[in-house]
C-alpha positions as YAML, in Angstrom:
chain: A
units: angstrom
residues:
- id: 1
  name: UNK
  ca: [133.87, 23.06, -25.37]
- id: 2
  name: UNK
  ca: [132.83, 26.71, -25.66]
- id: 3
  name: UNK
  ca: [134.51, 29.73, -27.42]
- id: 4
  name: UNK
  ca: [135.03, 32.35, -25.03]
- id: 5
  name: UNK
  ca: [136.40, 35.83, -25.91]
- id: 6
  name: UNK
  ca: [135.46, 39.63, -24.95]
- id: 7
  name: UNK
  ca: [133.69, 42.63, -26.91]
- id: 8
  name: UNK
  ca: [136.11, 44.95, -28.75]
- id: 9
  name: UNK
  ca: [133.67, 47.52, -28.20]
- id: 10
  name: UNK
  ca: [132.61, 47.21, -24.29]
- id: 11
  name: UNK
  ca: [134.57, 44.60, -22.90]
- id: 12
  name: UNK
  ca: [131.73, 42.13, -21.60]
- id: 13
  name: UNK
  ca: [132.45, 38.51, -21.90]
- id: 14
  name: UNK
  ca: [130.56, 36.62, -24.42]
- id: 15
  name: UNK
  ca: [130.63, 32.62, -24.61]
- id: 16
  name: UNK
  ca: [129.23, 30.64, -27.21]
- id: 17
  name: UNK
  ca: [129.50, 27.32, -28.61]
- id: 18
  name: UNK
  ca: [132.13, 25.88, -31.05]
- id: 19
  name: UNK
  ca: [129.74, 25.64, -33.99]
- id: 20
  name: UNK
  ca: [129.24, 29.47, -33.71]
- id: 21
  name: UNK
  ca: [133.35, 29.59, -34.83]
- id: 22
  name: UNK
  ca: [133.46, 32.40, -37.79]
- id: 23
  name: UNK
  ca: [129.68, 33.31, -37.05]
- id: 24
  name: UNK
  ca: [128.46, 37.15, -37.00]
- id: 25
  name: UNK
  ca: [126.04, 37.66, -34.15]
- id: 26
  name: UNK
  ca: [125.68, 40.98, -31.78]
- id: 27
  name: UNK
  ca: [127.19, 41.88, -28.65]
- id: 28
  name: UNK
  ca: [124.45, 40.81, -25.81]
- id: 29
  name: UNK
  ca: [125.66, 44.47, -24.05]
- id: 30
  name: UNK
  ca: [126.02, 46.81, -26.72]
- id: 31
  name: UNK
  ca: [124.40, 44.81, -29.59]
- id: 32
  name: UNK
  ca: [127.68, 45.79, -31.94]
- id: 33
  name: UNK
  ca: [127.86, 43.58, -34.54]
- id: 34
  name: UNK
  ca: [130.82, 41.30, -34.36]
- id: 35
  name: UNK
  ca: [132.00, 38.19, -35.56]
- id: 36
  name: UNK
  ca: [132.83, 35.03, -33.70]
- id: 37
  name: UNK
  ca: [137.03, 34.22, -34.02]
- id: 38
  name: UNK
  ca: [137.81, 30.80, -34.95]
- id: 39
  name: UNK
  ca: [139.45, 28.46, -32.57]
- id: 40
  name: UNK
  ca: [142.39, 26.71, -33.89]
- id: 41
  name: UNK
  ca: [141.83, 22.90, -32.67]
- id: 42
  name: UNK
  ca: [144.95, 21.32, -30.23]
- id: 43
  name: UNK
  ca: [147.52, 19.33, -32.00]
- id: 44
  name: UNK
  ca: [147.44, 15.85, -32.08]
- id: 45
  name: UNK
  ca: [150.01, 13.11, -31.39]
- id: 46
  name: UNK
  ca: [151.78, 11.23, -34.14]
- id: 47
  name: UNK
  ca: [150.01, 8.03, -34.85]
- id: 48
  name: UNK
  ca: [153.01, 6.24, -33.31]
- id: 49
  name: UNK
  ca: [152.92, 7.87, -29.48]
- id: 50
  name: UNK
  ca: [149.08, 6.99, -29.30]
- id: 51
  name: UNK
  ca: [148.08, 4.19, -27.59]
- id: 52
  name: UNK
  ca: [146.87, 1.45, -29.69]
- id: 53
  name: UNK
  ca: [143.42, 2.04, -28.59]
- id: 54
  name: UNK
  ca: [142.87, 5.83, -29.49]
- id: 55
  name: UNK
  ca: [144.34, 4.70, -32.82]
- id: 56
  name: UNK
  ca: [141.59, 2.11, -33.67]
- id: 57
  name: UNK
  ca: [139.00, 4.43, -31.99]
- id: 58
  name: UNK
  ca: [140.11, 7.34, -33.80]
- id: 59
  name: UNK
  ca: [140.09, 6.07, -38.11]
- id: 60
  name: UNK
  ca: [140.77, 8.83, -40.55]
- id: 61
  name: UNK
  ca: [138.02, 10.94, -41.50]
- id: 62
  name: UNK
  ca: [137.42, 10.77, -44.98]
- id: 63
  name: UNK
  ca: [135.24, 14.02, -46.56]
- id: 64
  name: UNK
  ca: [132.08, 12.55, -48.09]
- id: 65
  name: UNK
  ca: [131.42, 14.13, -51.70]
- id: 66
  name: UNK
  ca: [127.84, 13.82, -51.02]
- id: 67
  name: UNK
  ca: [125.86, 17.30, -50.65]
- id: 68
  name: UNK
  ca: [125.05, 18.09, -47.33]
- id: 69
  name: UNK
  ca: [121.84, 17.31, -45.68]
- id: 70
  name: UNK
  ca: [120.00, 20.90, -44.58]
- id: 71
  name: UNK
  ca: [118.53, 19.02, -41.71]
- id: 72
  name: UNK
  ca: [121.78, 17.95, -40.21]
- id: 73
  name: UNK
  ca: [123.61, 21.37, -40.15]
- id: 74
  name: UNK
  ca: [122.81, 24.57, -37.77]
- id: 75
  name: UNK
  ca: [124.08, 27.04, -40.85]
- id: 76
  name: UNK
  ca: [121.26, 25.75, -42.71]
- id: 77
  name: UNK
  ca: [119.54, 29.02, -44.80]
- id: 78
  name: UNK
  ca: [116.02, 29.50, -44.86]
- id: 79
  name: UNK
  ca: [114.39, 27.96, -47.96]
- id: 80
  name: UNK
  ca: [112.84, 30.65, -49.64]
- id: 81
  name: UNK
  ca: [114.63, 34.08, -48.16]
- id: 82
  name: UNK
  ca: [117.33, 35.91, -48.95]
- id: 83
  name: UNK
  ca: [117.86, 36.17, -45.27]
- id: 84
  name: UNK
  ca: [119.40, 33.32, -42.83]
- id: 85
  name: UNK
  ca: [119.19, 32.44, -39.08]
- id: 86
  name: UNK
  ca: [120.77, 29.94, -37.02]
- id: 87
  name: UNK
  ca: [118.80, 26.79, -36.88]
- id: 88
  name: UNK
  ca: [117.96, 24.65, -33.19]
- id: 89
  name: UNK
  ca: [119.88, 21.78, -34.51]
- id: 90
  name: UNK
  ca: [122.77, 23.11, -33.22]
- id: 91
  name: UNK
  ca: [123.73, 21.96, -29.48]
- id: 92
  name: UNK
  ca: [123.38, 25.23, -27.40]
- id: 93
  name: UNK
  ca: [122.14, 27.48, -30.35]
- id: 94
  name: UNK
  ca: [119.42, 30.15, -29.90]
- id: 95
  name: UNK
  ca: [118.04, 31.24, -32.93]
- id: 96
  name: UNK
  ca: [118.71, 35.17, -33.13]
- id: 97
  name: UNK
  ca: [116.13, 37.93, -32.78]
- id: 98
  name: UNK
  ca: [116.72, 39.95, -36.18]
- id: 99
  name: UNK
  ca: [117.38, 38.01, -39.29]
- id: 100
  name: UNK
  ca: [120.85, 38.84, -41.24]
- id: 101
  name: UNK
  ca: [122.18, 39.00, -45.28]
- id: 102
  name: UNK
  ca: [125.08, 36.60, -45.20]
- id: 103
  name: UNK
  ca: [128.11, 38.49, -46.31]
- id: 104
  name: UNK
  ca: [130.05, 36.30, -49.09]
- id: 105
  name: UNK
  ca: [129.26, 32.81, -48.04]
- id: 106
  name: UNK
  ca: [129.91, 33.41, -43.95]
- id: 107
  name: UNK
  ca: [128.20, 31.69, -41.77]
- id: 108
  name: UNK
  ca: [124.68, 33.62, -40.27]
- id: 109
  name: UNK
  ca: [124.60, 35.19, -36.94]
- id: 110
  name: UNK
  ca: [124.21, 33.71, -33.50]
- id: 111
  name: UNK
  ca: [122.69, 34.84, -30.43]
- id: 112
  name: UNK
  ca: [125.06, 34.44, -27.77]
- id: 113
  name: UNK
  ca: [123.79, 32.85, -24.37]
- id: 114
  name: UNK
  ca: [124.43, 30.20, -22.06]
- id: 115
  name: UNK
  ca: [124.81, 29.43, -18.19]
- id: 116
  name: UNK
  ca: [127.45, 31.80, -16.35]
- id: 117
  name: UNK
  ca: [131.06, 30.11, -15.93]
- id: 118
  name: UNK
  ca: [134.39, 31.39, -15.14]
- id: 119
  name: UNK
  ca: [136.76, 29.71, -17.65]
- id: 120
  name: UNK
  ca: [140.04, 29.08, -15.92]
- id: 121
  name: UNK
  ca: [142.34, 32.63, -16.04]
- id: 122
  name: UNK
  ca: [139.68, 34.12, -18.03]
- id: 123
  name: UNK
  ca: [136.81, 36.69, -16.32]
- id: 124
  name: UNK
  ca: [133.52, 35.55, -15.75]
- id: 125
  name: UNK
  ca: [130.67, 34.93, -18.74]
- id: 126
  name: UNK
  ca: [127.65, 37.36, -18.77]
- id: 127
  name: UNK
  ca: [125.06, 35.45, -18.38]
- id: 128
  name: UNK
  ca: [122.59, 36.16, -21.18]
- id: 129
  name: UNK
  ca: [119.60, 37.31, -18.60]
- id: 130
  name: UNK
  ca: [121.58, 39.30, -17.55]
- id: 131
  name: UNK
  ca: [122.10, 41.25, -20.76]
- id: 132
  name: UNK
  ca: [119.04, 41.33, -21.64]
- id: 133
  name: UNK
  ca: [117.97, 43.21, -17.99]
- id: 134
  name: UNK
  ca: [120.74, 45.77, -18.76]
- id: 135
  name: UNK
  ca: [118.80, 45.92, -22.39]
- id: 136
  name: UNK
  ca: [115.86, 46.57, -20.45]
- id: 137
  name: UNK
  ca: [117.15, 49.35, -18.30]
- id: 138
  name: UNK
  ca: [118.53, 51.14, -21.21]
- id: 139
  name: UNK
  ca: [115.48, 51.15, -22.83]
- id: 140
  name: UNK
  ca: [113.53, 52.96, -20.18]
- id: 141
  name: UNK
  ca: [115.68, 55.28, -19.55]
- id: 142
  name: UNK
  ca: [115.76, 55.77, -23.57]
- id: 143
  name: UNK
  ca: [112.05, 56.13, -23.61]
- id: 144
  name: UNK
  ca: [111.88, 58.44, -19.59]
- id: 145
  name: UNK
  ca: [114.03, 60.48, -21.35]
- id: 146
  name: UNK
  ca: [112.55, 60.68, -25.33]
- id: 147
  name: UNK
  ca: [108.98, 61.83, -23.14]
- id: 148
  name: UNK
  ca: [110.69, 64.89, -22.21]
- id: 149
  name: UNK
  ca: [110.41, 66.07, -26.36]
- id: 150
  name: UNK
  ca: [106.59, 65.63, -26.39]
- id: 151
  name: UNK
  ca: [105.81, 67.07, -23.19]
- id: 152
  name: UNK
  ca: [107.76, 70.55, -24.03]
- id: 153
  name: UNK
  ca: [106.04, 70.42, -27.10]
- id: 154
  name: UNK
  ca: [102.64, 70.26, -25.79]
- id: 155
  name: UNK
  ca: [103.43, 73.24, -23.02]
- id: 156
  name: UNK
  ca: [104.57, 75.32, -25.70]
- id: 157
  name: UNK
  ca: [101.46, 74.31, -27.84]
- id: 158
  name: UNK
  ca: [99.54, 75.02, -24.88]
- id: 159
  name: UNK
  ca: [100.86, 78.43, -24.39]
- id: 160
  name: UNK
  ca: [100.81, 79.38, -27.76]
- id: 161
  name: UNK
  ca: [97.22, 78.78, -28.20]
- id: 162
  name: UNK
  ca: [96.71, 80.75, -24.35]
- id: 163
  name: UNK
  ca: [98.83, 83.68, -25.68]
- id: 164
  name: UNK
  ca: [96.51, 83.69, -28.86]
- id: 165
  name: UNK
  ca: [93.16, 83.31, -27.20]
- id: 166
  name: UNK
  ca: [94.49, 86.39, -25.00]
- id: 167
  name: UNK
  ca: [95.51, 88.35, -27.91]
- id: 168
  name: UNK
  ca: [91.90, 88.20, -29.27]
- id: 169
  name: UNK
  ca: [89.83, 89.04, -25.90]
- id: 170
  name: UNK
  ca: [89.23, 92.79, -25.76]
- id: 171
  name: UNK
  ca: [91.04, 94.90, -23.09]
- id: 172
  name: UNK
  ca: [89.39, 96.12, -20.20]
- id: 173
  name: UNK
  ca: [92.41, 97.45, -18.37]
- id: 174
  name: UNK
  ca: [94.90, 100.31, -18.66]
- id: 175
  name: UNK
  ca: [94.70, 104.01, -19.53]
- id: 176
  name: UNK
  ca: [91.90, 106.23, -20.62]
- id: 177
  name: UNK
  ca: [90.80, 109.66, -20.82]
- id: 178
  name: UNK
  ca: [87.55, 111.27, -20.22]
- id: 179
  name: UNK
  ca: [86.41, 115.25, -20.26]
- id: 180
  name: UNK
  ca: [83.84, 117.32, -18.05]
- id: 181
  name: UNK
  ca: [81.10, 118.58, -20.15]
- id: 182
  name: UNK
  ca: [79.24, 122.17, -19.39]
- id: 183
  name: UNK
  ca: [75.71, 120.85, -19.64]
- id: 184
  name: UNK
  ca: [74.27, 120.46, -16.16]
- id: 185
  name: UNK
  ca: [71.09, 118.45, -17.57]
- id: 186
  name: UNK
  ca: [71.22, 115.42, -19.34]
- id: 187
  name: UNK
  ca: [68.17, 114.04, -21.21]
- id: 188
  name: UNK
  ca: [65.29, 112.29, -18.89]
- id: 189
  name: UNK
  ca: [65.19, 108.93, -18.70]
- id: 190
  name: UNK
  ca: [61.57, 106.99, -18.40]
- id: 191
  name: UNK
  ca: [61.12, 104.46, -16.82]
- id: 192
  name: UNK
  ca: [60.29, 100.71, -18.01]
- id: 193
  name: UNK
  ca: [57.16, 100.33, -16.79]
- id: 194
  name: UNK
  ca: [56.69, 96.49, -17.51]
- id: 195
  name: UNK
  ca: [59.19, 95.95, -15.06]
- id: 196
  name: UNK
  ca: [56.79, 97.66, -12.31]
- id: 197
  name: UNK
  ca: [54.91, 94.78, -10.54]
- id: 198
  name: UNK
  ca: [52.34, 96.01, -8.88]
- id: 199
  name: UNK
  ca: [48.38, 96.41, -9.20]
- id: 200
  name: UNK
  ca: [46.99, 98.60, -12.02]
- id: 201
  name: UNK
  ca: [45.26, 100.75, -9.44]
- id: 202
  name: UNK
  ca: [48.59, 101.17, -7.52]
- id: 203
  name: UNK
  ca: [50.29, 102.32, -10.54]
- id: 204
  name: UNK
  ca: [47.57, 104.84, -11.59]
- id: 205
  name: UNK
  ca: [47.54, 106.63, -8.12]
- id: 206
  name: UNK
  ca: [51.33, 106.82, -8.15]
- id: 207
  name: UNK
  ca: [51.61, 108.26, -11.74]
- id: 208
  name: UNK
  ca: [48.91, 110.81, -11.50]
- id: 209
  name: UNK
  ca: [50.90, 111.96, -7.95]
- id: 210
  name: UNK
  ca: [53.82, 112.31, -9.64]
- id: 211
  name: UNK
  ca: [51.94, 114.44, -12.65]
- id: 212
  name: UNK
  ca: [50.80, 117.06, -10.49]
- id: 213
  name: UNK
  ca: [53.98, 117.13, -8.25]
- id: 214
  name: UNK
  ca: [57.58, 117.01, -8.79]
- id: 215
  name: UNK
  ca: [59.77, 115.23, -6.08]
- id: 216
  name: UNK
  ca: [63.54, 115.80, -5.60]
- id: 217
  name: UNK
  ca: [66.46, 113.87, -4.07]
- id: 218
  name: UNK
  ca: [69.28, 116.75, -3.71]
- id: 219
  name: UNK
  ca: [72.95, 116.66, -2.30]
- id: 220
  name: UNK
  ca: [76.20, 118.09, -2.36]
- id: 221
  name: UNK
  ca: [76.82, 114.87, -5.36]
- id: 222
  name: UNK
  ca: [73.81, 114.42, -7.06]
- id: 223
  name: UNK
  ca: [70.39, 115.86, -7.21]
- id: 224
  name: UNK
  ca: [67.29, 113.62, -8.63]
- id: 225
  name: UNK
  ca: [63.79, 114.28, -9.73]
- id: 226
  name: UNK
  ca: [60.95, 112.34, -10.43]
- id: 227
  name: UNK
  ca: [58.05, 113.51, -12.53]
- id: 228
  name: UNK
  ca: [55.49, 111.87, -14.79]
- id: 229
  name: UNK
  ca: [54.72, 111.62, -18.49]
- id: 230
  name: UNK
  ca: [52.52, 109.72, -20.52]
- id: 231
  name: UNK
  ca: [54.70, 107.07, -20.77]
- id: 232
  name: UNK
  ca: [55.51, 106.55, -16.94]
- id: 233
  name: UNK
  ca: [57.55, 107.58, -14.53]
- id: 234
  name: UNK
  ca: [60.33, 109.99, -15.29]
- id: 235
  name: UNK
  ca: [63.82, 110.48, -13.44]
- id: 236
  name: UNK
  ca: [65.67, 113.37, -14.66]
- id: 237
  name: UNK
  ca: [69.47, 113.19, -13.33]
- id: 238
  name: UNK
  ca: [71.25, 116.97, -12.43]
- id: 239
  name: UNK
  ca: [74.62, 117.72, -10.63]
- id: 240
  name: UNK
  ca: [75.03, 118.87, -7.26]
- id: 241
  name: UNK
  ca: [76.66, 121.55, -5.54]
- id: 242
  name: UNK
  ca: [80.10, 120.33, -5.94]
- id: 243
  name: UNK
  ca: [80.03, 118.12, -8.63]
- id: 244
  name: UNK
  ca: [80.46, 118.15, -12.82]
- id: 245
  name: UNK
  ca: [79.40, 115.36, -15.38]
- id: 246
  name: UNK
  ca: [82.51, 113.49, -16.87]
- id: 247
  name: UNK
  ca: [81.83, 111.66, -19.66]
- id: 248
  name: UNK
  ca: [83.48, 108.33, -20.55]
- id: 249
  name: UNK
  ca: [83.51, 106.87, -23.67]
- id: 250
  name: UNK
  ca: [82.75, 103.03, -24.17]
- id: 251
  name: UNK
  ca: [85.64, 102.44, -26.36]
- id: 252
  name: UNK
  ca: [85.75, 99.23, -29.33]
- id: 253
  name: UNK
  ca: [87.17, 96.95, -26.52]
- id: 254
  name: UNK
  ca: [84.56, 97.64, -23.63]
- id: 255
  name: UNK
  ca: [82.04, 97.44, -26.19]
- id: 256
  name: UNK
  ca: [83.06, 94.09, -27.18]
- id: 257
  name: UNK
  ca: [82.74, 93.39, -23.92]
- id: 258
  name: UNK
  ca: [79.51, 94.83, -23.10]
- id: 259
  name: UNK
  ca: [78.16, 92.73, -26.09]
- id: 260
  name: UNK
  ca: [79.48, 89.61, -25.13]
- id: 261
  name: UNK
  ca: [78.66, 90.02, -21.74]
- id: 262
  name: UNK
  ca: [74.94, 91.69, -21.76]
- id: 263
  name: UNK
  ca: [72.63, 89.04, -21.35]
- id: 264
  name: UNK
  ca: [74.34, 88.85, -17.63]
- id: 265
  name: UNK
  ca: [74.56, 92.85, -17.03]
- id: 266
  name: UNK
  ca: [71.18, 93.44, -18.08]
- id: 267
  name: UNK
  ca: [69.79, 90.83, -16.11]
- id: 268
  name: UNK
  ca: [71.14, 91.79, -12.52]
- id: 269
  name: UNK
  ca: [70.45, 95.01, -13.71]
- id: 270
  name: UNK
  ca: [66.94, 94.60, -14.40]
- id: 271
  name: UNK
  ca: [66.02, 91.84, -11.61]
- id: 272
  name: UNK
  ca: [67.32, 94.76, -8.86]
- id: 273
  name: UNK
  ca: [65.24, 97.65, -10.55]
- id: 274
  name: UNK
  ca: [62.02, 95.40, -10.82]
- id: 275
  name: UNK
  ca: [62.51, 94.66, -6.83]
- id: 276
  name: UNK
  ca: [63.17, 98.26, -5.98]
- id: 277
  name: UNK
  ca: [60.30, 99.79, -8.48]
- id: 278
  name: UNK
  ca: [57.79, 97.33, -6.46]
- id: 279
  name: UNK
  ca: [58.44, 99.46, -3.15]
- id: 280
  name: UNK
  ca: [58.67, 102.27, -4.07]
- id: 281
  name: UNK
  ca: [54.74, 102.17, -6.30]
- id: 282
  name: UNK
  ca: [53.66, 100.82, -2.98]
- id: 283
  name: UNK
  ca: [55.33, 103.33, -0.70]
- id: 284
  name: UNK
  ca: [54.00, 106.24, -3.10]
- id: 285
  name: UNK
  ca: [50.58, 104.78, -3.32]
- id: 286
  name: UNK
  ca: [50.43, 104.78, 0.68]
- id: 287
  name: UNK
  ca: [51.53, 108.40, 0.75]
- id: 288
  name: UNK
  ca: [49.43, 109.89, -1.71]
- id: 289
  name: UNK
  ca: [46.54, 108.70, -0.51]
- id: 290
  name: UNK
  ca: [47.52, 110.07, 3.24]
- id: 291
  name: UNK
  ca: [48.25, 112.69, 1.07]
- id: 292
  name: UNK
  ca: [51.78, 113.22, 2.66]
- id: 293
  name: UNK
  ca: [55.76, 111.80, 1.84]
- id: 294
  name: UNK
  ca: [57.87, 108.73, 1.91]
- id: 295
  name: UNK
  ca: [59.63, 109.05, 5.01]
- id: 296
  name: UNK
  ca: [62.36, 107.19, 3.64]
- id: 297
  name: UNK
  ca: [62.52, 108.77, 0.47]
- id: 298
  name: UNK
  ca: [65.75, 109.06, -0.36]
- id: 299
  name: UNK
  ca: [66.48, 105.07, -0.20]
- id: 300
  name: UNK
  ca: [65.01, 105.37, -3.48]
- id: 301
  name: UNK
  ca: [67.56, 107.55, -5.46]
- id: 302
  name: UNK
  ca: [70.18, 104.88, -6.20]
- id: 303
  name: UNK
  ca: [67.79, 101.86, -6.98]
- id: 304
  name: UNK
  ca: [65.39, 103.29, -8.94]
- id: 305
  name: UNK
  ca: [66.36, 107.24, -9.93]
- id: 306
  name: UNK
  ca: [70.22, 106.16, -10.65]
- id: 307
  name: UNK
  ca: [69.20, 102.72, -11.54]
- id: 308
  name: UNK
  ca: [66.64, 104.03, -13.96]
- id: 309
  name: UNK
  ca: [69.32, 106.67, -15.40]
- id: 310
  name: UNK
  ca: [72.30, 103.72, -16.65]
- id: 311
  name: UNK
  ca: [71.75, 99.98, -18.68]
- id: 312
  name: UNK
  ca: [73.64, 97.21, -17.69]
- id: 313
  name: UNK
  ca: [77.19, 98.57, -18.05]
- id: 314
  name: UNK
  ca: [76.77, 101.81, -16.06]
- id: 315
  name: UNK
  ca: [74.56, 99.40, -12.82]
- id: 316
  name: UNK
  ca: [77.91, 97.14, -12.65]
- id: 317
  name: UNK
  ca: [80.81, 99.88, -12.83]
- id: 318
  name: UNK
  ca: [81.63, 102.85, -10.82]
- id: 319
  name: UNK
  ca: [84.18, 106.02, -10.21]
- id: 320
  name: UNK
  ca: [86.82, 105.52, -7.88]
- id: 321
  name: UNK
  ca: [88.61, 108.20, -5.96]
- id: 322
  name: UNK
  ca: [91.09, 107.35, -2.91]
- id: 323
  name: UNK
  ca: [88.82, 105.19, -1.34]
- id: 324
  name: UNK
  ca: [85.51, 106.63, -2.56]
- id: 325
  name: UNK
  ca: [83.05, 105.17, -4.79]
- id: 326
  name: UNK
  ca: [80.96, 107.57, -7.34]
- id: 327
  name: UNK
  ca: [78.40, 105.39, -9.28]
- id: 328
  name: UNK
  ca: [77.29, 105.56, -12.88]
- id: 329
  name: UNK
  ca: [74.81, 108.45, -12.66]
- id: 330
  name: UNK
  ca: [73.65, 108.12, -16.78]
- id: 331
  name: UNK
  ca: [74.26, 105.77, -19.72]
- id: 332
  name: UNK
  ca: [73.47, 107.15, -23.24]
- id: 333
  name: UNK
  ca: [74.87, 106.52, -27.01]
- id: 334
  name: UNK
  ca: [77.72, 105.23, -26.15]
- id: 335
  name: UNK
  ca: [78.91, 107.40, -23.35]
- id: 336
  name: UNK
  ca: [79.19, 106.62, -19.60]
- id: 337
  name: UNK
  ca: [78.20, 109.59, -17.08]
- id: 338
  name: UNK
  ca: [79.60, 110.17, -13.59]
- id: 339
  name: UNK
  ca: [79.28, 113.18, -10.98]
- id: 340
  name: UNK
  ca: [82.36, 114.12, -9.73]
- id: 341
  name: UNK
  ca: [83.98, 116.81, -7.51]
- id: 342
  name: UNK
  ca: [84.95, 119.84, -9.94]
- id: 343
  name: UNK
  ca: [88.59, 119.31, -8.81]
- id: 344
  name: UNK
  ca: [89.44, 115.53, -9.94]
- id: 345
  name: UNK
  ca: [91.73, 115.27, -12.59]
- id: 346
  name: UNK
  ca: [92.12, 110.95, -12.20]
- id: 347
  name: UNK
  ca: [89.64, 108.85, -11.63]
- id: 348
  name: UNK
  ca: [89.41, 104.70, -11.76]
- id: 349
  name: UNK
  ca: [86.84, 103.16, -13.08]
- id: 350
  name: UNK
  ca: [86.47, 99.77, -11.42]
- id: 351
  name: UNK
  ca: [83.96, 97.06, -11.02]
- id: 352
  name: UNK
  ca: [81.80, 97.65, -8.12]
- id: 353
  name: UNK
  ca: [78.06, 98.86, -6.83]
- id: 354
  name: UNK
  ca: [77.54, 101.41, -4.72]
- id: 355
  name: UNK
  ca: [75.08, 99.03, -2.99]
- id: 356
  name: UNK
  ca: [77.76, 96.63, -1.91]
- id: 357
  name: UNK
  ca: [76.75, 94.00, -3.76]
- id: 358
  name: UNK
  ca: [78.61, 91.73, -6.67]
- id: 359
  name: UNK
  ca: [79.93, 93.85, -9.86]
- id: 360
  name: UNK
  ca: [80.55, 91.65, -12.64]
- id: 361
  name: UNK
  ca: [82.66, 94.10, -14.38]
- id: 362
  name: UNK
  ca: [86.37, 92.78, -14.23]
- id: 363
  name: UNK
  ca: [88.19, 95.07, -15.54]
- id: 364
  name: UNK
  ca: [89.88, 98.39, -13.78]
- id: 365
  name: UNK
  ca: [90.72, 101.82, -15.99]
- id: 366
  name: UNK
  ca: [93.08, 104.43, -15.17]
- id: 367
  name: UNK
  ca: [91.15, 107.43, -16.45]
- id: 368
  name: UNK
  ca: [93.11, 111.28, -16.86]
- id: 369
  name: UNK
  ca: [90.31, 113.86, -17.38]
- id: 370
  name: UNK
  ca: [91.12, 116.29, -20.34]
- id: 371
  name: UNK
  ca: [89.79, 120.20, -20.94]
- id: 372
  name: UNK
  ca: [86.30, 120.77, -20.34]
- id: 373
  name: UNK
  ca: [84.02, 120.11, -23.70]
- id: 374
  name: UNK
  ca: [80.19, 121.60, -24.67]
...
């Protein structure tokens, strides 16, 4: 026989064997503890309406004072443990899966399992696979949803570090304010003359031409002049007919910037002024010695007079009005120059190269000019 009753907590229906009466084991559902209700045993005839036979087959049972052999008994406890489990001897026992303190003198717990029957007028027995796939199914939807914890904790990690690293990188965006100055010369600029590639002979016709004679680029914008010192070539940078020098100043954050960024500015810088310096020795040394002009002289005022004029900051950014680009005309002790119509009052300064080519300024300023300084 088998004792068969139902979970006070859940409902499910357990079934277990007899020797399991007055055990504690756990629900195989909802693993509540519980403990197995003890089966009153059916009543027995009177010696005198049982057949002769059953009488002689069934003698008295007489209780043996002798102790109890461990061996033969499933509620035998573990040797050397305070704790107890049900032993195989049993028919039908499973020994159970977490080990219990016995609670004055009961017997241990029992795992409950055993084929699926439907006692008569009772409801079917859960099969004990089949708790322990519901087990299963609980358990990864525990753990699917105990990931979600983690996971919000890393994005917010994530972001906090993201927010911080932004915090610390140095602004190149928003407002600014600049000022015309009165000064319609700014200091000459000479030229790096390591960076011209071209013959010694070249370079010594071209300088002593531009010695004796003084060349100009002029415009409405800008107007340029080349001359020649002991040191090189010399580009001298003045404004034109309807133009003033603003003067930015290259605040802590575009400094930072510039620093961390100059090995890149001042090499595109430098690699487009070598290229351009090259022609324009060997255009000059073919005209002075036909002792006339560059035809194509004025090619020459961005890439090398303008180019000569700014470092690495002033080659990558320029002004921007509507949809018109003024480039970086001078860069000097911390200031950036531009030549712009007397009339602006806001300016951008963006990223870009009069030339077309790649800026790798990122950033983009709002800039409000203020009252004209000396």
């Amino acid at each position: 026989m088998a004792i068969e009753f139902n979970c006070p907590t859940c409902g499910a229906a357990i079934r277990v064997p007899d020797a399991a009466a007055g055990a504690k084991g756990s629900c195989p559902t909802c693993h509540t503890k519980l403990l197995v209700p003890q089966v009153a045993a059916p009543p027995q005839q009177p010696p005198s309406q049982q057949p002769p036979a059953v009488q002689q087959a069934n003698p008295p049972m007489v209780i043996s004072p002798q102790p109890i052999d461990p061996a033969s008994t499933p509620y035998a406890p573990a040797p050397q443990s305070p704790f107890t489990e049900l032993t195989s001897a049993a028919p039908g026992a499973v020994p159970i899966s977490e080990p219990m303190i016995p609670q004055f003198g009961t017997p241990p717990p029992v795992q409950f399992s055993g084929p699926p029957t439907v006692p008569a007028g009772g409801l079917p027995i859960v099969p004990g696979h089949a708790s322990v796939a519901a087990r299963v199914r609980r358990r990864s939807k525990g753990k699917k949803s105990g990931l979600w914890f983690p996971v919000l904790c890393g994005l917010g990690l994530v972001a906090g570090m993201a927010w911080l690293y932004l915090q610390q990188q140095p602004d190149v965006n928003g407002d600014r304010v600049a000022a015309f100055i009165k000064d319609e010369a700014l200091k000459p600029k000479t030229v790096d003359m390591s960076l011209v590639d071209v013959p010694d002979r070249v370079k010594k016709n071209v300088l002593n031409h531009f010695s004796e004679n003084r060349e100009r680029l002029k415009s409405q914008l800008v107007e340029t002049q080349f001359t020649a010192n002991d040191a090189g070539l010399e580009v001298q940078i003045l404004t034109g007919s309807k133009t003033r020098f603003v003067r930015f100043t290259i605040d802590k954050d575009l400094r930072t910037w510039y620093d961390e960024n100059l090995d890149q500015l001042e090499s595109s810088h430098r690699g487009e002024l070598k290229k351009a310096l090259k022609d324009f020795f060997t255009d000059w040394d073919v005209a002075a010695r036909n002792q006339q002009g560059v035809e194509d002289f004025a090619v020459y005022r961005d890439s090398v007079g303008l180019a000569s004029s700014v470092e690495g900051l002033g080659f990558n950014v320029c002004a921007r009005i509507d949809q018109t680009l003024y480039p970086c005309v001078y860069e000097d002790e911390g200031f950036l120059y531009f030549l712009l119509p007397s009339s602006t009052r806001t300016f951008k300064i963006v990223g870009a190269r009069v030339d077309g080519k790649k800026s790798y300024f990122p950033g983009e300023y709002d800039v409000t000019i203020k009252t004209a300084k000396m």
